[in-house]
C-alpha positions as a printed NumPy array, in Angstrom:
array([[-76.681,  20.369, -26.864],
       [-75.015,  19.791, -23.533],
       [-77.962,  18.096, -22.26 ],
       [-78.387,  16.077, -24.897],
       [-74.744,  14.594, -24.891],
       [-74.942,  14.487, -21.219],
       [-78.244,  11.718, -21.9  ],
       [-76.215,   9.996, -24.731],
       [-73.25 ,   9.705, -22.292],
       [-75.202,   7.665, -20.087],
       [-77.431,   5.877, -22.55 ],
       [-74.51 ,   4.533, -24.029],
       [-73.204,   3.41 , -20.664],
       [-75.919,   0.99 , -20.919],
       [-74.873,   0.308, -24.558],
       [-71.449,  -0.395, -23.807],
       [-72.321,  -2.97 , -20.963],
       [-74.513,  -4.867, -23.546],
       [-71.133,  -4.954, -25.903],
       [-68.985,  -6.368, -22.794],
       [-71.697,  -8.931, -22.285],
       [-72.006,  -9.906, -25.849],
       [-68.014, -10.4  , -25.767],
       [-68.426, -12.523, -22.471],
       [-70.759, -14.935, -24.448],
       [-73.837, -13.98 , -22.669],
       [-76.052, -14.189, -25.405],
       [-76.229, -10.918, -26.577],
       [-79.801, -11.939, -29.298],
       [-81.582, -12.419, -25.453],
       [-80.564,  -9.229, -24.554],
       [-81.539,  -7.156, -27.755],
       [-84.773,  -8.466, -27.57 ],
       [-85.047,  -7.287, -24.003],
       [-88.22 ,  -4.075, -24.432],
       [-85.373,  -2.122, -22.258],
       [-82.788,  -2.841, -24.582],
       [-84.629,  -1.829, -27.598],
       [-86.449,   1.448, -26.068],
       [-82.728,   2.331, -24.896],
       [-81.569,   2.098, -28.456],
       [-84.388,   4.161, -29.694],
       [-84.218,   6.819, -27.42 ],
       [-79.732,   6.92 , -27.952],
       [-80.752,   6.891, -31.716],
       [-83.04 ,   9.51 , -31.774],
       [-80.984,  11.598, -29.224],
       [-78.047,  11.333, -31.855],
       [-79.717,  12.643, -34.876],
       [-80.897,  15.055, -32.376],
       [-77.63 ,  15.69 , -31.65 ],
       [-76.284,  15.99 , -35.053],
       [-79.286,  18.351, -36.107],
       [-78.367,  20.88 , -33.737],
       [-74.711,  20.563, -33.612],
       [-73.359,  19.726, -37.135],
       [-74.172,  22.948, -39.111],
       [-71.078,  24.345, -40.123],
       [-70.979,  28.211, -40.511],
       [-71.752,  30.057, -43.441],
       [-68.614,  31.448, -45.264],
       [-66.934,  28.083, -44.371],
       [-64.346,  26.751, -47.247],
       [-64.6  ,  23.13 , -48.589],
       [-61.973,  21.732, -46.933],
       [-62.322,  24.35 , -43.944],
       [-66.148,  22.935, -43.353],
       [-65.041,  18.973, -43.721],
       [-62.307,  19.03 , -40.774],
       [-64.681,  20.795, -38.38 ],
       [-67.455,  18.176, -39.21 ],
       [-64.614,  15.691, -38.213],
       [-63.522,  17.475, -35.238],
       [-67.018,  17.779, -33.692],
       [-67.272,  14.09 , -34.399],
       [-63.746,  12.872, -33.48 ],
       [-63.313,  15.201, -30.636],
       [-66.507,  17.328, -29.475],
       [-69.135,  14.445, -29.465],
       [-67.12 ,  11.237, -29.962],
       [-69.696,   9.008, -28.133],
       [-72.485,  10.042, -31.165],
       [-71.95 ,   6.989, -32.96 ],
       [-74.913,   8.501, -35.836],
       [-73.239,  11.65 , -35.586],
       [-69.69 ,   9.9  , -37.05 ],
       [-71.956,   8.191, -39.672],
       [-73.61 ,  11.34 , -40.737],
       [-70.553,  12.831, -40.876],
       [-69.61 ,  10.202, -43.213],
       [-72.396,  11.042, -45.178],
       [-72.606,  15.009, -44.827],
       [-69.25 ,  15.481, -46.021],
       [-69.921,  12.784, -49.182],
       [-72.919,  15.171, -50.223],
       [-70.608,  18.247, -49.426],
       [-67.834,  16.58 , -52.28 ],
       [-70.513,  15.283, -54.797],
       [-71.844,  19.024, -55.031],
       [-68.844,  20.71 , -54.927],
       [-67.552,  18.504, -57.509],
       [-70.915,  19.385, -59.944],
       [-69.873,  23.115, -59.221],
       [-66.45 ,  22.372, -60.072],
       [-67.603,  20.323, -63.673],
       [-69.653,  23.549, -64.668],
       [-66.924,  26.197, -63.764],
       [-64.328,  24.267, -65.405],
       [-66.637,  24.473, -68.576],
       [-67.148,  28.619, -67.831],
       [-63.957,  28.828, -67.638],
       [-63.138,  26.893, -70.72 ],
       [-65.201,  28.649, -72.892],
       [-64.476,  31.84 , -71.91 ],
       [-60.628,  31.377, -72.371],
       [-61.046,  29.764, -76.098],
       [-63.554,  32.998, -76.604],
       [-60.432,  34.983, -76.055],
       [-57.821,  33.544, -77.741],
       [-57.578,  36.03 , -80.399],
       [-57.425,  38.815, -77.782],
       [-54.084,  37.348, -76.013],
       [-52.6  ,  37.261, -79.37 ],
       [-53.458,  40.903, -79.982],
       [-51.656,  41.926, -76.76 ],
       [-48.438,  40.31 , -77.536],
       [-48.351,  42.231, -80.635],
       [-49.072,  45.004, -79.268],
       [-46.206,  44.415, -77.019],
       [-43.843,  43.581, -79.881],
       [-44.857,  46.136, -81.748],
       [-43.909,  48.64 , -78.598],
       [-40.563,  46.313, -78.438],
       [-39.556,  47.307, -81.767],
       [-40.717,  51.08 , -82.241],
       [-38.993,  52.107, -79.038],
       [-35.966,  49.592, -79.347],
       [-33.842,  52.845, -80.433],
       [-36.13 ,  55.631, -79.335],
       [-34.509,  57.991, -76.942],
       [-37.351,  59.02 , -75.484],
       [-37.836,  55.011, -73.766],
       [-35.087,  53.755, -70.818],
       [-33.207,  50.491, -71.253],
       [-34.781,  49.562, -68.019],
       [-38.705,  50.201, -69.072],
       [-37.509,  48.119, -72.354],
       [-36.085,  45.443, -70.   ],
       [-39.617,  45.338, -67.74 ],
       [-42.179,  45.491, -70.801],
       [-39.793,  42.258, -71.896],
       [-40.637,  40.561, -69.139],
       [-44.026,  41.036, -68.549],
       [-43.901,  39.813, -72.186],
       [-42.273,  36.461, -71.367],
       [-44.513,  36.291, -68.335],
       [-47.315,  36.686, -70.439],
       [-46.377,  33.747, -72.47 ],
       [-45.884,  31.695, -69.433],
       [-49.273,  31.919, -68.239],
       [-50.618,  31.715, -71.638],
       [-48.786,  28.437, -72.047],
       [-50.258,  27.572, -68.748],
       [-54.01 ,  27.969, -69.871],
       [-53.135,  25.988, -72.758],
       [-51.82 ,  23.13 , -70.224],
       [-54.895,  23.277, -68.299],
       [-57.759,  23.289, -70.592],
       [-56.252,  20.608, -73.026],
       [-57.648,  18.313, -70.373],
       [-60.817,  16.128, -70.008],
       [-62.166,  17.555, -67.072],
       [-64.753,  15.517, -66.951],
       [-62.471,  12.496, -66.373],
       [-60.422,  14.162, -63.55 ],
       [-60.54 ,  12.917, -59.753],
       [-61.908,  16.013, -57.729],
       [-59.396,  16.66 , -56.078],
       [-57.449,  17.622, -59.591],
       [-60.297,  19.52 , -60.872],
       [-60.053,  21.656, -57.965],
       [-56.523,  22.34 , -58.266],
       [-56.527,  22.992, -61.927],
       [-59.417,  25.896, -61.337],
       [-57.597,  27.43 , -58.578],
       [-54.399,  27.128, -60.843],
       [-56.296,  29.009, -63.696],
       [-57.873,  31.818, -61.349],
       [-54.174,  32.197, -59.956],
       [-52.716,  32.908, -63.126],
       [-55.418,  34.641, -64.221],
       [-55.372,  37.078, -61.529],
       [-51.789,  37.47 , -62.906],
       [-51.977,  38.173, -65.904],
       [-54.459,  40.864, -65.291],
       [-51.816,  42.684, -63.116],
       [-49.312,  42.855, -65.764],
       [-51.67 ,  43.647, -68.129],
       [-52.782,  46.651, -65.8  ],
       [-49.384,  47.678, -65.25 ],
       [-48.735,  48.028, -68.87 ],
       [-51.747,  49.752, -70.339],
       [-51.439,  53.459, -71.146],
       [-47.681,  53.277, -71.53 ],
       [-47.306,  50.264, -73.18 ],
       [-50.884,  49.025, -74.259],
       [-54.082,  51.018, -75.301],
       [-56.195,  52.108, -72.981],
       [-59.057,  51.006, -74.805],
       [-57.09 ,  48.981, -77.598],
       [-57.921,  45.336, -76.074],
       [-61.453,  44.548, -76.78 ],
       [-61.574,  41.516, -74.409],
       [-62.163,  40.359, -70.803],
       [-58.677,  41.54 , -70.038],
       [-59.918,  45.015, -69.918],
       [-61.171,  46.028, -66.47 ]])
């Protein structure tokens, strides 16, 4: 790849004295119809996409985001002479959106209909968890401070189950990308979440095997 820039570095030495002429007035059409002139922009052109082909591949494992500055960086700052390479770029990271932005329409949807699927399932748990509220409100055998925790986790429940409700009351298929993206991440957050607590609480608090839902591991 070092070769190649190094012959794109001085093929568009020649390219940039044709651009100086052409602001001098010194009829730049004469000079693109020159054979010189237009086997030197071959040659840079194919050298580019050469370029790009062998020096644009971003690595596997690479984030979204992670992927689309280092296509800009080797652009902007590792091969800024590649004027294709820019415009690929351009182009690369436009595909890169449009596809993650399909994955993004049909998780959203996953998601969706696996979180209506277990509606009934969240209800059961915070009945479970009133139900352990009330029966051990004067029990001895239960602190104040374990009553005080399963309260929270409780409330926090509700929280995130408010949350979900927030997030798929949207049309996702009318959101900008960028939205979409955050919403899912929001969801797999607080999902993530309310798994802990609900980890935390079964045996003491919930069923072992009493929640017949995703939310069992």
């Amino acid at each position: 790849m070092k070769t190649l820039y190094r012959d794109i570095e001085l093929l568009d030495f020649f390219r940039d004295r044709v651009r100086q002429m052409e602001i001098q007035g010194k009829l730049p059409k004469e000079i693109e119809s020159l054979s010189t002139y237009s086997l030197t922009a071959n040659k840079l052109l194919d050298l580019e996409n050469a370029l790009f082909d062998a020096g644009f591949q971003p690595k596997d494992g690479m984030q979204v985001e992670e992927k689309k500055e280092w296509l800009l960086s080797q652009a902007s700052k590792v091969y800024p002479l590649c004027q294709t390479c820019a415009k690929r770029v351009g182009e690369r990271i436009a595909a890169i959106e449009n596809a993650t932005h399909e994955q993004n329409l049909r998780k959203f949807r996953d998601y969706s209909v696996e979180y209506y699927a277990q509606l009934e399932c969240f209800d059961e748990v915070v009945q479970a968890l009133d139900q352990f509220l009330r029966t051990s409100a004067d029990s001895a055998g239960v602190s104040p401070a374990i009553l005080e925790s399963v309260k929270q986790d409780r409330e926090d429940l509700l929280k995130l189950s408010n949350t979900y409700v927030r997030i798929f009351s949207r049309d996702f298929t009318a959101l900008p990308p960028k939205e979409l993206s955050d919403l899912i991440q929001q969801y797999q957050m607080n999902r993530e979440k309310f798994l802990v607590i609900l980890q935390r609480l079964r045996g003491p608090v919930l069923p072992p095997d009493g929640v017949p839902c995703m939310l069992r591991p």
